[in-house]
Biopython code that builds the backbone (N, CA, C, O; Angstrom):
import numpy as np
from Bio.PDB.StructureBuilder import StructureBuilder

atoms = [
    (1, "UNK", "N", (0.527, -11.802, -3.917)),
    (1, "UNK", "CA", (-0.360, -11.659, -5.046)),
    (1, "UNK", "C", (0.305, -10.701, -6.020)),
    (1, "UNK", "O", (0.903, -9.717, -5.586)),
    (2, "UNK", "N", (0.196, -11.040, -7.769)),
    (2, "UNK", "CA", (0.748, -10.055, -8.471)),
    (2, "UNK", "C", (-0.616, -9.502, -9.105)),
    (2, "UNK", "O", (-1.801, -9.836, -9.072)),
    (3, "UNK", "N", (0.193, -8.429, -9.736)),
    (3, "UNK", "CA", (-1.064, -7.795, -10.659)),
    (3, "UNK", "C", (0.250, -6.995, -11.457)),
    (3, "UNK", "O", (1.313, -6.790, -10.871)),
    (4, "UNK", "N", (0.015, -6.603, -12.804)),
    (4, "UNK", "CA", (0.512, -5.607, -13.412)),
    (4, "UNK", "C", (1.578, -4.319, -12.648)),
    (4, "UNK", "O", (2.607, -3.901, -13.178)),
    (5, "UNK", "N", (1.160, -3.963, -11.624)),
    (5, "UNK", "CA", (1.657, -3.062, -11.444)),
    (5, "UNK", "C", (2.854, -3.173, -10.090)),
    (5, "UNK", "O", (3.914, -2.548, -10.049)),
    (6, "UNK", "N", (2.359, -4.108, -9.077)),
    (6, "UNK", "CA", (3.262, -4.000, -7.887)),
    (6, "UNK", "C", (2.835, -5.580, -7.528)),
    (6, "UNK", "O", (1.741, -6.124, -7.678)),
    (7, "UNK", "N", (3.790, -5.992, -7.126)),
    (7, "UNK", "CA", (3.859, -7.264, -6.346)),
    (7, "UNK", "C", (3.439, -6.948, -4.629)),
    (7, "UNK", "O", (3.791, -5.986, -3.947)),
    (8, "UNK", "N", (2.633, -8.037, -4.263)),
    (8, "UNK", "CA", (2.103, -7.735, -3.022)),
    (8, "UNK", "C", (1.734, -9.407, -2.235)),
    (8, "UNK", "O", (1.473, -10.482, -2.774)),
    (9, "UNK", "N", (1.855, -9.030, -0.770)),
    (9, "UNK", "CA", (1.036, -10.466, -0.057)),
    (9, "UNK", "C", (0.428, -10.015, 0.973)),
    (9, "UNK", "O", (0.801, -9.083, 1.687)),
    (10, "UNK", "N", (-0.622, -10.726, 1.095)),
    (10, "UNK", "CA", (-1.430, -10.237, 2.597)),
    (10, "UNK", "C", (-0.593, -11.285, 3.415)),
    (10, "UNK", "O", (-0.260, -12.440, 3.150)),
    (11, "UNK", "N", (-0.364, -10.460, 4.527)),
    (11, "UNK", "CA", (0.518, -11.149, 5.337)),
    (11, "UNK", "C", (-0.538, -11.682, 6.768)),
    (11, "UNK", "O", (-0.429, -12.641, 7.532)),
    (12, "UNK", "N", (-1.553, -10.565, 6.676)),
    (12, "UNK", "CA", (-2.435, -10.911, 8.052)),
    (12, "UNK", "C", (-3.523, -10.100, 7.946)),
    (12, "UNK", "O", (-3.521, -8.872, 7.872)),
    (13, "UNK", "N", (-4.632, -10.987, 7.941)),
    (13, "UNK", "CA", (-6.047, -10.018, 7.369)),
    (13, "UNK", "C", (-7.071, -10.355, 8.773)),
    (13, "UNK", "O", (-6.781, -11.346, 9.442)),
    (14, "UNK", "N", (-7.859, -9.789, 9.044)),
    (14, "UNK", "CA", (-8.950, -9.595, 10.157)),
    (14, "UNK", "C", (-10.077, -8.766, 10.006)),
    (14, "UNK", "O", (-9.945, -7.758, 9.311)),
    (15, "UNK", "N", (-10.843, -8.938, 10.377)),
    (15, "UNK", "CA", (-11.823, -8.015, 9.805)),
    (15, "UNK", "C", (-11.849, -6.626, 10.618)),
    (15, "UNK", "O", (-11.986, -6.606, 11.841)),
    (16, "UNK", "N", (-11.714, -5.524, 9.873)),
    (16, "UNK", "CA", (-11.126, -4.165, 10.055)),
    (16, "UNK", "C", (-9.490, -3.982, 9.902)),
    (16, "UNK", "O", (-8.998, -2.854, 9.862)),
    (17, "UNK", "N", (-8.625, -5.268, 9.814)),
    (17, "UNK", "CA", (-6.826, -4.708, 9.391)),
    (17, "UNK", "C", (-6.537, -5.583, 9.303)),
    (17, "UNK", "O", (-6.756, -6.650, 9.875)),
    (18, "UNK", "N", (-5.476, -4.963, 7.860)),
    (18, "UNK", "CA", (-4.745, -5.905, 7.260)),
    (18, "UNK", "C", (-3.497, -5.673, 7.131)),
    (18, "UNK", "O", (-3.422, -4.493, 7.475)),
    (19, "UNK", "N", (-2.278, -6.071, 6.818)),
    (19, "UNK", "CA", (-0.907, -6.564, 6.779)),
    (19, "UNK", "C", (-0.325, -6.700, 5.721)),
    (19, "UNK", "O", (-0.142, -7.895, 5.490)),
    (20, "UNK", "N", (0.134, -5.920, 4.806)),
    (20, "UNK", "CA", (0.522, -6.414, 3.431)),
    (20, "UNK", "C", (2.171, -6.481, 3.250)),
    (20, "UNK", "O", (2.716, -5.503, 3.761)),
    (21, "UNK", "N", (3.118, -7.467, 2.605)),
    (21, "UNK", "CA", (4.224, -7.233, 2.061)),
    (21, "UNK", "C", (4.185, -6.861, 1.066)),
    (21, "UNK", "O", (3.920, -7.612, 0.127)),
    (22, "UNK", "N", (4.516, -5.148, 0.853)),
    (22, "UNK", "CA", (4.911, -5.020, -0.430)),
    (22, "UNK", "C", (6.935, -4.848, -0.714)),
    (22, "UNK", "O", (7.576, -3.853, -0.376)),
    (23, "UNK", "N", (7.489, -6.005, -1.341)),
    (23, "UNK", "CA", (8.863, -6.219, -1.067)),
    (23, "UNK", "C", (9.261, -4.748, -1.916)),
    (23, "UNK", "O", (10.439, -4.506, -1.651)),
    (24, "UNK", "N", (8.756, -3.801, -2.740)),
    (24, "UNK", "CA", (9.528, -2.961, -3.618)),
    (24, "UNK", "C", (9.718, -1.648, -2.223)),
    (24, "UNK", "O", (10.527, -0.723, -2.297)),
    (25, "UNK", "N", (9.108, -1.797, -1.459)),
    (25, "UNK", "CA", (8.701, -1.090, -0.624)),
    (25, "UNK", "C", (10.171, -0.504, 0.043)),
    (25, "UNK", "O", (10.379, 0.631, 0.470)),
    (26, "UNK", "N", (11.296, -1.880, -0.023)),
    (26, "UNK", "CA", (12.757, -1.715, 0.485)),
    (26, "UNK", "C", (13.304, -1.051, 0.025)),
    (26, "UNK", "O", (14.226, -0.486, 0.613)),
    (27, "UNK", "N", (12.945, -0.759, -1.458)),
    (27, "UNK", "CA", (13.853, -0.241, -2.631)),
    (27, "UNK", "C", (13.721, 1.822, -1.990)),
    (27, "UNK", "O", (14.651, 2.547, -2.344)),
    (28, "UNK", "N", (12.914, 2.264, -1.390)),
    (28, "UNK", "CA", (12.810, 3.581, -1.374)),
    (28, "UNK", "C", (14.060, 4.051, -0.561)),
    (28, "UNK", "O", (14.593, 3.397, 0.336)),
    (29, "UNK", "N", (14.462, 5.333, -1.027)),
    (29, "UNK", "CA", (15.420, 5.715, -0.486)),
    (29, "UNK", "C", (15.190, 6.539, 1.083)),
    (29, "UNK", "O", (14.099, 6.885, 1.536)),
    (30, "UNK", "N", (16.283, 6.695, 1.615)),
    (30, "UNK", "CA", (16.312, 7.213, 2.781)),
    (30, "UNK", "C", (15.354, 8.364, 2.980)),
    (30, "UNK", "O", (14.576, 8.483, 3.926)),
    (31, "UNK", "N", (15.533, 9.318, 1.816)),
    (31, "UNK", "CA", (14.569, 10.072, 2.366)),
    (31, "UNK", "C", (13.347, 10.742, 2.077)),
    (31, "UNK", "O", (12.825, 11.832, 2.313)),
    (32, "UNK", "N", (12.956, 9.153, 1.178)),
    (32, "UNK", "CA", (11.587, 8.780, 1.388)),
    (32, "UNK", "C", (10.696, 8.296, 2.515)),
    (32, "UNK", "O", (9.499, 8.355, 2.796)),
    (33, "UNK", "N", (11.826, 7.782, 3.046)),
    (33, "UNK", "CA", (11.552, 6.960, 4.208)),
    (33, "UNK", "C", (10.990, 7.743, 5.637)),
    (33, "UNK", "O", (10.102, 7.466, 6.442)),
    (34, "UNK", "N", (11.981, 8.865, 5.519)),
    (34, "UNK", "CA", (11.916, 9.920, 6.451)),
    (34, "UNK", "C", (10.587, 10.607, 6.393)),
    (34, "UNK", "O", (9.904, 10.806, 7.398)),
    (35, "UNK", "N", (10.165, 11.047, 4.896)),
    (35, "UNK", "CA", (9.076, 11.753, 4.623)),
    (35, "UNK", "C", (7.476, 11.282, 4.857)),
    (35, "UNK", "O", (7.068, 10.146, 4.615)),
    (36, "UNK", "N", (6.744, 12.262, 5.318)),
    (36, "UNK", "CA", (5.258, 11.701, 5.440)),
    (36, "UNK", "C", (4.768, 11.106, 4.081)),
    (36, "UNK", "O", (4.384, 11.838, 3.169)),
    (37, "UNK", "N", (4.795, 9.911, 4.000)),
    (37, "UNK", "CA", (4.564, 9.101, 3.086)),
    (37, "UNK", "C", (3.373, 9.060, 2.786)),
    (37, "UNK", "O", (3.213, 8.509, 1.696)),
    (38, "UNK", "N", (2.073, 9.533, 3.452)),
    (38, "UNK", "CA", (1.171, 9.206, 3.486)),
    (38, "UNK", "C", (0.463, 10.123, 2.225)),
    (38, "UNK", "O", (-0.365, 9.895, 1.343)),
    (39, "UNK", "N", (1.274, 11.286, 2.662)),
    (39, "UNK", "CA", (1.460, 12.847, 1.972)),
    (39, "UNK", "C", (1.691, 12.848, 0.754)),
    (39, "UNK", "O", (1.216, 13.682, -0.018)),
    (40, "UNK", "N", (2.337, 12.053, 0.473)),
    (40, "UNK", "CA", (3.218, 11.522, -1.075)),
    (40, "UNK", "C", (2.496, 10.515, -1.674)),
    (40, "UNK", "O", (2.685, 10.389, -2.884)),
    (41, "UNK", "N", (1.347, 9.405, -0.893)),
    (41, "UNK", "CA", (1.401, 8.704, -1.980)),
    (41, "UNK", "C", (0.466, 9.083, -3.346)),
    (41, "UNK", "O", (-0.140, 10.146, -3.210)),
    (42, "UNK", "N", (0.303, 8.558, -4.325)),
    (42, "UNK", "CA", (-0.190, 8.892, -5.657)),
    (42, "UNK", "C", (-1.571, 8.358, -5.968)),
    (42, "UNK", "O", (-2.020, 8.326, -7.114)),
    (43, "UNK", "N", (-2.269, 7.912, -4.825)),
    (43, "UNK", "CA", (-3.249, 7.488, -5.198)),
    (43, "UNK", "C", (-4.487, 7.969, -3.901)),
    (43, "UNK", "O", (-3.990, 8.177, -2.794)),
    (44, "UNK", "N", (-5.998, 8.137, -4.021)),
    (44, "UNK", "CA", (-6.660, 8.579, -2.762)),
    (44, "UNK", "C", (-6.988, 7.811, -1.800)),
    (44, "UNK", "O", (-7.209, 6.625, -2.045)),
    (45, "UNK", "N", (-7.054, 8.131, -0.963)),
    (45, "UNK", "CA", (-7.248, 6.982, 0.087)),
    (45, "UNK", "C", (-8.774, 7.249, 0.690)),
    (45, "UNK", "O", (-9.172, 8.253, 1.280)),
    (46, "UNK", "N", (-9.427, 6.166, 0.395)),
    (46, "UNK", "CA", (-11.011, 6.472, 0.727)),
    (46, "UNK", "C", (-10.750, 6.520, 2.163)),
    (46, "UNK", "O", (-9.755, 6.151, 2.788)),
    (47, "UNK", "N", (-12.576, 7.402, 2.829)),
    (47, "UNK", "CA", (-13.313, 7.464, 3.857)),
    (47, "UNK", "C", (-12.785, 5.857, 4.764)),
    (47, "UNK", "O", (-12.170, 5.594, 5.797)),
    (48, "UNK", "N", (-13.219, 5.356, 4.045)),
    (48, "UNK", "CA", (-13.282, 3.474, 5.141)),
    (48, "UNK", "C", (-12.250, 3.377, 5.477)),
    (48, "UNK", "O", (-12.217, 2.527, 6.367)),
    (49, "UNK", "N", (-11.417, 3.727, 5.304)),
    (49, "UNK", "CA", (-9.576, 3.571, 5.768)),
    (49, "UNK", "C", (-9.922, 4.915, 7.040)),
    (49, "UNK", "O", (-10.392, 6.050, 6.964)),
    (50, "UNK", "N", (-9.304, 3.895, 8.369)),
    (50, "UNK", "CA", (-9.270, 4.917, 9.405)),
    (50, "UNK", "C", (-7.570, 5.037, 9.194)),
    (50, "UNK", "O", (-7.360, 6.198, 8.841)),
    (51, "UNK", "N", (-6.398, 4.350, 9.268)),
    (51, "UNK", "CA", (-5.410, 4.613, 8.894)),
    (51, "UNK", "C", (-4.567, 3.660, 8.322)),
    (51, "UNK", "O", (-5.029, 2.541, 8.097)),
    (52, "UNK", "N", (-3.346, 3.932, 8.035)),
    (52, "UNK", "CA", (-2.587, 3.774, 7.383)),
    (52, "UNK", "C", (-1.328, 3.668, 7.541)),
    (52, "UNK", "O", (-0.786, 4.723, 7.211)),
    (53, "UNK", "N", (-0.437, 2.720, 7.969)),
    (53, "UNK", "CA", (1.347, 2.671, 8.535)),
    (53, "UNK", "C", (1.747, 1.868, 6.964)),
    (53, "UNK", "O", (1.227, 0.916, 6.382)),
    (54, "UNK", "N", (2.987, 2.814, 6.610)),
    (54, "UNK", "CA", (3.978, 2.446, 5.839)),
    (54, "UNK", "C", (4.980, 2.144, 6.151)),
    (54, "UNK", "O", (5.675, 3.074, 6.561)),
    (55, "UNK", "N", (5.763, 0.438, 6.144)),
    (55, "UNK", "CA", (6.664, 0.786, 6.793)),
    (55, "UNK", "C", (8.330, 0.301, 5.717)),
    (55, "UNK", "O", (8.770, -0.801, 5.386)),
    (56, "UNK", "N", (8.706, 1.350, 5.530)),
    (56, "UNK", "CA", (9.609, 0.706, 4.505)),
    (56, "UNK", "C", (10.862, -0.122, 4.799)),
    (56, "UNK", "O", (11.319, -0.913, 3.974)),
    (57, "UNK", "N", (11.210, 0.015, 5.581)),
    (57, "UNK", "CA", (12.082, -0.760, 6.602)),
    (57, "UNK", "C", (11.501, -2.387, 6.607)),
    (57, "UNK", "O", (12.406, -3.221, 6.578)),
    (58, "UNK", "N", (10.364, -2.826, 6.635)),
    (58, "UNK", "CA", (10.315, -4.000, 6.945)),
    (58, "UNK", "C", (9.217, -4.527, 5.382)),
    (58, "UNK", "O", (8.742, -5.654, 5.246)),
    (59, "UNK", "N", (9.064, -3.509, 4.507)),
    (59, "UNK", "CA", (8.753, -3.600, 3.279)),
    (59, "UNK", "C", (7.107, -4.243, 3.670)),
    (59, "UNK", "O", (6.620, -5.185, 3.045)),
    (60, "UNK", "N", (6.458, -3.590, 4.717)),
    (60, "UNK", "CA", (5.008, -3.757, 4.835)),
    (60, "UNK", "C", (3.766, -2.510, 4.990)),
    (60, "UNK", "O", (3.973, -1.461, 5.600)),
    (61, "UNK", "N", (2.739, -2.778, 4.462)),
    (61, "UNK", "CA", (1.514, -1.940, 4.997)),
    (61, "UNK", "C", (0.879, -2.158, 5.712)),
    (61, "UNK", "O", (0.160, -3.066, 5.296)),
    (62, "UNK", "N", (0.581, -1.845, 6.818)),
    (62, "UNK", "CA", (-0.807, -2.066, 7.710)),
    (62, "UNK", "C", (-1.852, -1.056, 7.259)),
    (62, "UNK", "O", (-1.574, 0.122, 7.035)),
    (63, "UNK", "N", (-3.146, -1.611, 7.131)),
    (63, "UNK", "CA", (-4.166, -0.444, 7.151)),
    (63, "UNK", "C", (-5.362, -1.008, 7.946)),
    (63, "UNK", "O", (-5.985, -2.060, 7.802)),
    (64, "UNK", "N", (-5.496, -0.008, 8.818)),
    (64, "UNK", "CA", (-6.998, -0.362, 9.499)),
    (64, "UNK", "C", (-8.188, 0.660, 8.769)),
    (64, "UNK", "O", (-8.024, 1.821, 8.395)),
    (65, "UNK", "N", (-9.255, -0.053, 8.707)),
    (65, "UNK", "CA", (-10.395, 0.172, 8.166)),
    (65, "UNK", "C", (-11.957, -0.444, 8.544)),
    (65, "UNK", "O", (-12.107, -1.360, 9.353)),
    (66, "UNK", "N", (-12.797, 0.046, 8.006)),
    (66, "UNK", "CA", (-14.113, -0.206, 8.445)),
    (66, "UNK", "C", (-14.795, -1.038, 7.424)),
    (66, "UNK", "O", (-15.166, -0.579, 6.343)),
    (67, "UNK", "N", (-14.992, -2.583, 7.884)),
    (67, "UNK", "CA", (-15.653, -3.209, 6.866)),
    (67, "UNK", "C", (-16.926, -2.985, 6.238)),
    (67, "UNK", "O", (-17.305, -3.422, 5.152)),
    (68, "UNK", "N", (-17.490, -2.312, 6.984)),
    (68, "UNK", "CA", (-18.934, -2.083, 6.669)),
    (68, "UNK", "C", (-18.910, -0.804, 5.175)),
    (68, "UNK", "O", (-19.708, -0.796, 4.238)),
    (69, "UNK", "N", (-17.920, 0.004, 5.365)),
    (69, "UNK", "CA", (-17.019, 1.358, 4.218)),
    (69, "UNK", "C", (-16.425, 0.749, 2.933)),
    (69, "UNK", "O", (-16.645, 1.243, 1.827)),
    (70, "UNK", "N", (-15.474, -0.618, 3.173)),
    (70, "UNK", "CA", (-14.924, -0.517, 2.106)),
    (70, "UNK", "C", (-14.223, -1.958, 1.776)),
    (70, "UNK", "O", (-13.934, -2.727, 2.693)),
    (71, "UNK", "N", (-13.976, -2.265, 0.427)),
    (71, "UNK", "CA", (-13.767, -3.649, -0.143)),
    (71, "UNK", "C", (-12.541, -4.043, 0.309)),
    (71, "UNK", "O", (-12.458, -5.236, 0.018)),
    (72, "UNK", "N", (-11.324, -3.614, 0.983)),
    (72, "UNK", "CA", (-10.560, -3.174, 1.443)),
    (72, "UNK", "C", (-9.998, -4.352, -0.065)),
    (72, "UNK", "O", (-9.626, -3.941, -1.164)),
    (73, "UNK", "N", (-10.116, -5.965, 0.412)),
    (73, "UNK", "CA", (-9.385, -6.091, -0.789)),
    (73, "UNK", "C", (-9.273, -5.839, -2.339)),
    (73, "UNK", "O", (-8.288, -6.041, -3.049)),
    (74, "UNK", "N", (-10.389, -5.399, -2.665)),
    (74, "UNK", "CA", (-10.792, -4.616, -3.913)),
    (74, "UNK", "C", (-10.137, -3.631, -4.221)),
    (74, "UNK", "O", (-9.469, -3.505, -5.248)),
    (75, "UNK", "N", (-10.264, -2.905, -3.417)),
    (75, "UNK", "CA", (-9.466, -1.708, -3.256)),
    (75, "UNK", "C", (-7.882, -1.344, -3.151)),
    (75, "UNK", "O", (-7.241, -0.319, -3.382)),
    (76, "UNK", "N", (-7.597, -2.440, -2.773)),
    (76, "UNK", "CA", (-6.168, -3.101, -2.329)),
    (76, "UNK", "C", (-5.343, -3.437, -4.627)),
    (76, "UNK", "O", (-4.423, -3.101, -5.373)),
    (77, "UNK", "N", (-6.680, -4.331, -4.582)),
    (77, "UNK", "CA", (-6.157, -4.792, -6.138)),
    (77, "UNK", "C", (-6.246, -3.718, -7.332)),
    (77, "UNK", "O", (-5.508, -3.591, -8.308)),
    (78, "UNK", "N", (-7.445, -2.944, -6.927)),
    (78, "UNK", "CA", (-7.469, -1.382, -8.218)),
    (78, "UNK", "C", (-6.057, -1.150, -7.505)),
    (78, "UNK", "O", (-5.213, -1.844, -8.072)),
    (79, "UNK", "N", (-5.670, -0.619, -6.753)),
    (79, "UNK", "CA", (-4.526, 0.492, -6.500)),
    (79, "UNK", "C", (-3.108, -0.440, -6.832)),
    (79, "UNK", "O", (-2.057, 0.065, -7.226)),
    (80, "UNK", "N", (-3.283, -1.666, -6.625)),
    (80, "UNK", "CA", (-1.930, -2.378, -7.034)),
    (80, "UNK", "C", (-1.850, -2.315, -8.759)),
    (80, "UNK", "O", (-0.981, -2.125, -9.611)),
    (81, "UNK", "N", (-2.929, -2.523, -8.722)),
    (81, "UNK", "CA", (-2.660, -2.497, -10.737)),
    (81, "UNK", "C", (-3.238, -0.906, -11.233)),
    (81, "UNK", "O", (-4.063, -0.757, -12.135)),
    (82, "UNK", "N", (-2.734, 0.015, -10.587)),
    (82, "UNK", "CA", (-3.273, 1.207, -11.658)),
    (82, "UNK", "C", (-2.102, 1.714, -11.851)),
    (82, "UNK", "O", (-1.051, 1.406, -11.288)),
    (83, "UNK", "N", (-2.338, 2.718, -12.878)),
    (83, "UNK", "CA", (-1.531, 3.345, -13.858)),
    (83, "UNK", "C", (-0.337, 3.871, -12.843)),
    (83, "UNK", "O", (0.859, 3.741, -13.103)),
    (84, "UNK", "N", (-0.932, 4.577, -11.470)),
    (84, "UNK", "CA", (-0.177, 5.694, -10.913)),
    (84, "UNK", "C", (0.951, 4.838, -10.227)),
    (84, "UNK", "O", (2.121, 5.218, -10.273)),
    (85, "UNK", "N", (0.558, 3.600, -9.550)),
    (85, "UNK", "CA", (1.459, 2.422, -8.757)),
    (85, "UNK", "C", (2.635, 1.959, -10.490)),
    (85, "UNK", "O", (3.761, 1.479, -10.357)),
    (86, "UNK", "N", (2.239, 2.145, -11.384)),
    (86, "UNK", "CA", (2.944, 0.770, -12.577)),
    (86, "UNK", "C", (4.013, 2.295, -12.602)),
    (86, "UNK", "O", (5.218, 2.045, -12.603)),
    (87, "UNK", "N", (3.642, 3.716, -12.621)),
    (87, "UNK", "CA", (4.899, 4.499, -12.684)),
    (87, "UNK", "C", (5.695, 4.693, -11.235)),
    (87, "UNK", "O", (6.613, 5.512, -11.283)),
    (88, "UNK", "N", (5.582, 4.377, -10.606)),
    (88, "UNK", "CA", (6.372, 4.646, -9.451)),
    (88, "UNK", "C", (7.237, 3.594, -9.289)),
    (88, "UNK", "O", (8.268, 3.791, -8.646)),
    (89, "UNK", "N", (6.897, 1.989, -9.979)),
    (89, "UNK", "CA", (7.661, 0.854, -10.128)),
    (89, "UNK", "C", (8.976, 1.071, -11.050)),
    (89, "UNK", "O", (10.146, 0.797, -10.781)),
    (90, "UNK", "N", (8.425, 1.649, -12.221)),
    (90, "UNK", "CA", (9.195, 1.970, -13.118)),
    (90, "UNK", "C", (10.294, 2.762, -12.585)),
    (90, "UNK", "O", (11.513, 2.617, -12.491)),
    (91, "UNK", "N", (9.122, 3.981, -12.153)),
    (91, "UNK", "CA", (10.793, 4.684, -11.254)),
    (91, "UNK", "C", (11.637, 4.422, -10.662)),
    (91, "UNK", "O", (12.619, 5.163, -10.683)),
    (92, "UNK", "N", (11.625, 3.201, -9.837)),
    (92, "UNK", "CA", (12.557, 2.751, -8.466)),
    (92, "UNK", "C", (13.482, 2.106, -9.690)),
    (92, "UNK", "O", (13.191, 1.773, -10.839)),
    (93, "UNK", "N", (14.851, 2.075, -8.862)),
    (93, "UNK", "CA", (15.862, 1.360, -9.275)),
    (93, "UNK", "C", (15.882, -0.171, -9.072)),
    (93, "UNK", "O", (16.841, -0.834, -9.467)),
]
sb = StructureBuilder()
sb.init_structure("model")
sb.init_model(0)
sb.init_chain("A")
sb.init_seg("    ")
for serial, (resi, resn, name, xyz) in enumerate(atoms, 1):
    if name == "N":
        sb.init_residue(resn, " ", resi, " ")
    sb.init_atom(name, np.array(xyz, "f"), 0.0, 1.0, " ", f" {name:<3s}", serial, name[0])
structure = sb.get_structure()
């Protein structure tokens, strides 16, 4: 799925976790990769999200969450198209 800001695919959805390819995800450098990413990213991560694996190596997200908490894909599409995701695109090489 595109939107403005980051290219993305649900790779595997279930109710409570999902699977996303995000391919820019390859582009981070080593030691981004290394770093608590979770720590770094630029946007908040609601209550309904119990967690969160980044994995840049295989250019995917898993997030488990509570359907009853949160739109997960809604939520999924604000954060792909907002301002803070369209500068971090820009940034990568």
């Amino acid at each position: 799925m595109e939107s403005s800001g980051i290219i993305y695919r649900v790779l595997y959805h279930c109710k409570g976790y999902i699977r996303l390819e995000v391919p820019m995800l390859k582009r981070l450098s080593w030691v981004v990769m290394f770093e608590d990413v979770k720590k770094s990213l630029p946007f908040r991560i609601p209550a309904g999200i119990r967690d969160l694996h980044v994995n840049p190596l295989q250019g995917s997200i898993a997030i488990a969450y509570e359907p009853e908490d949160i739109d997960i894909l809604g939520y999924i599409k604000n954060v792909a198209a907002g301002p803070d995701i369209e500068k971090i695109v820009q940034d990568r090489p």
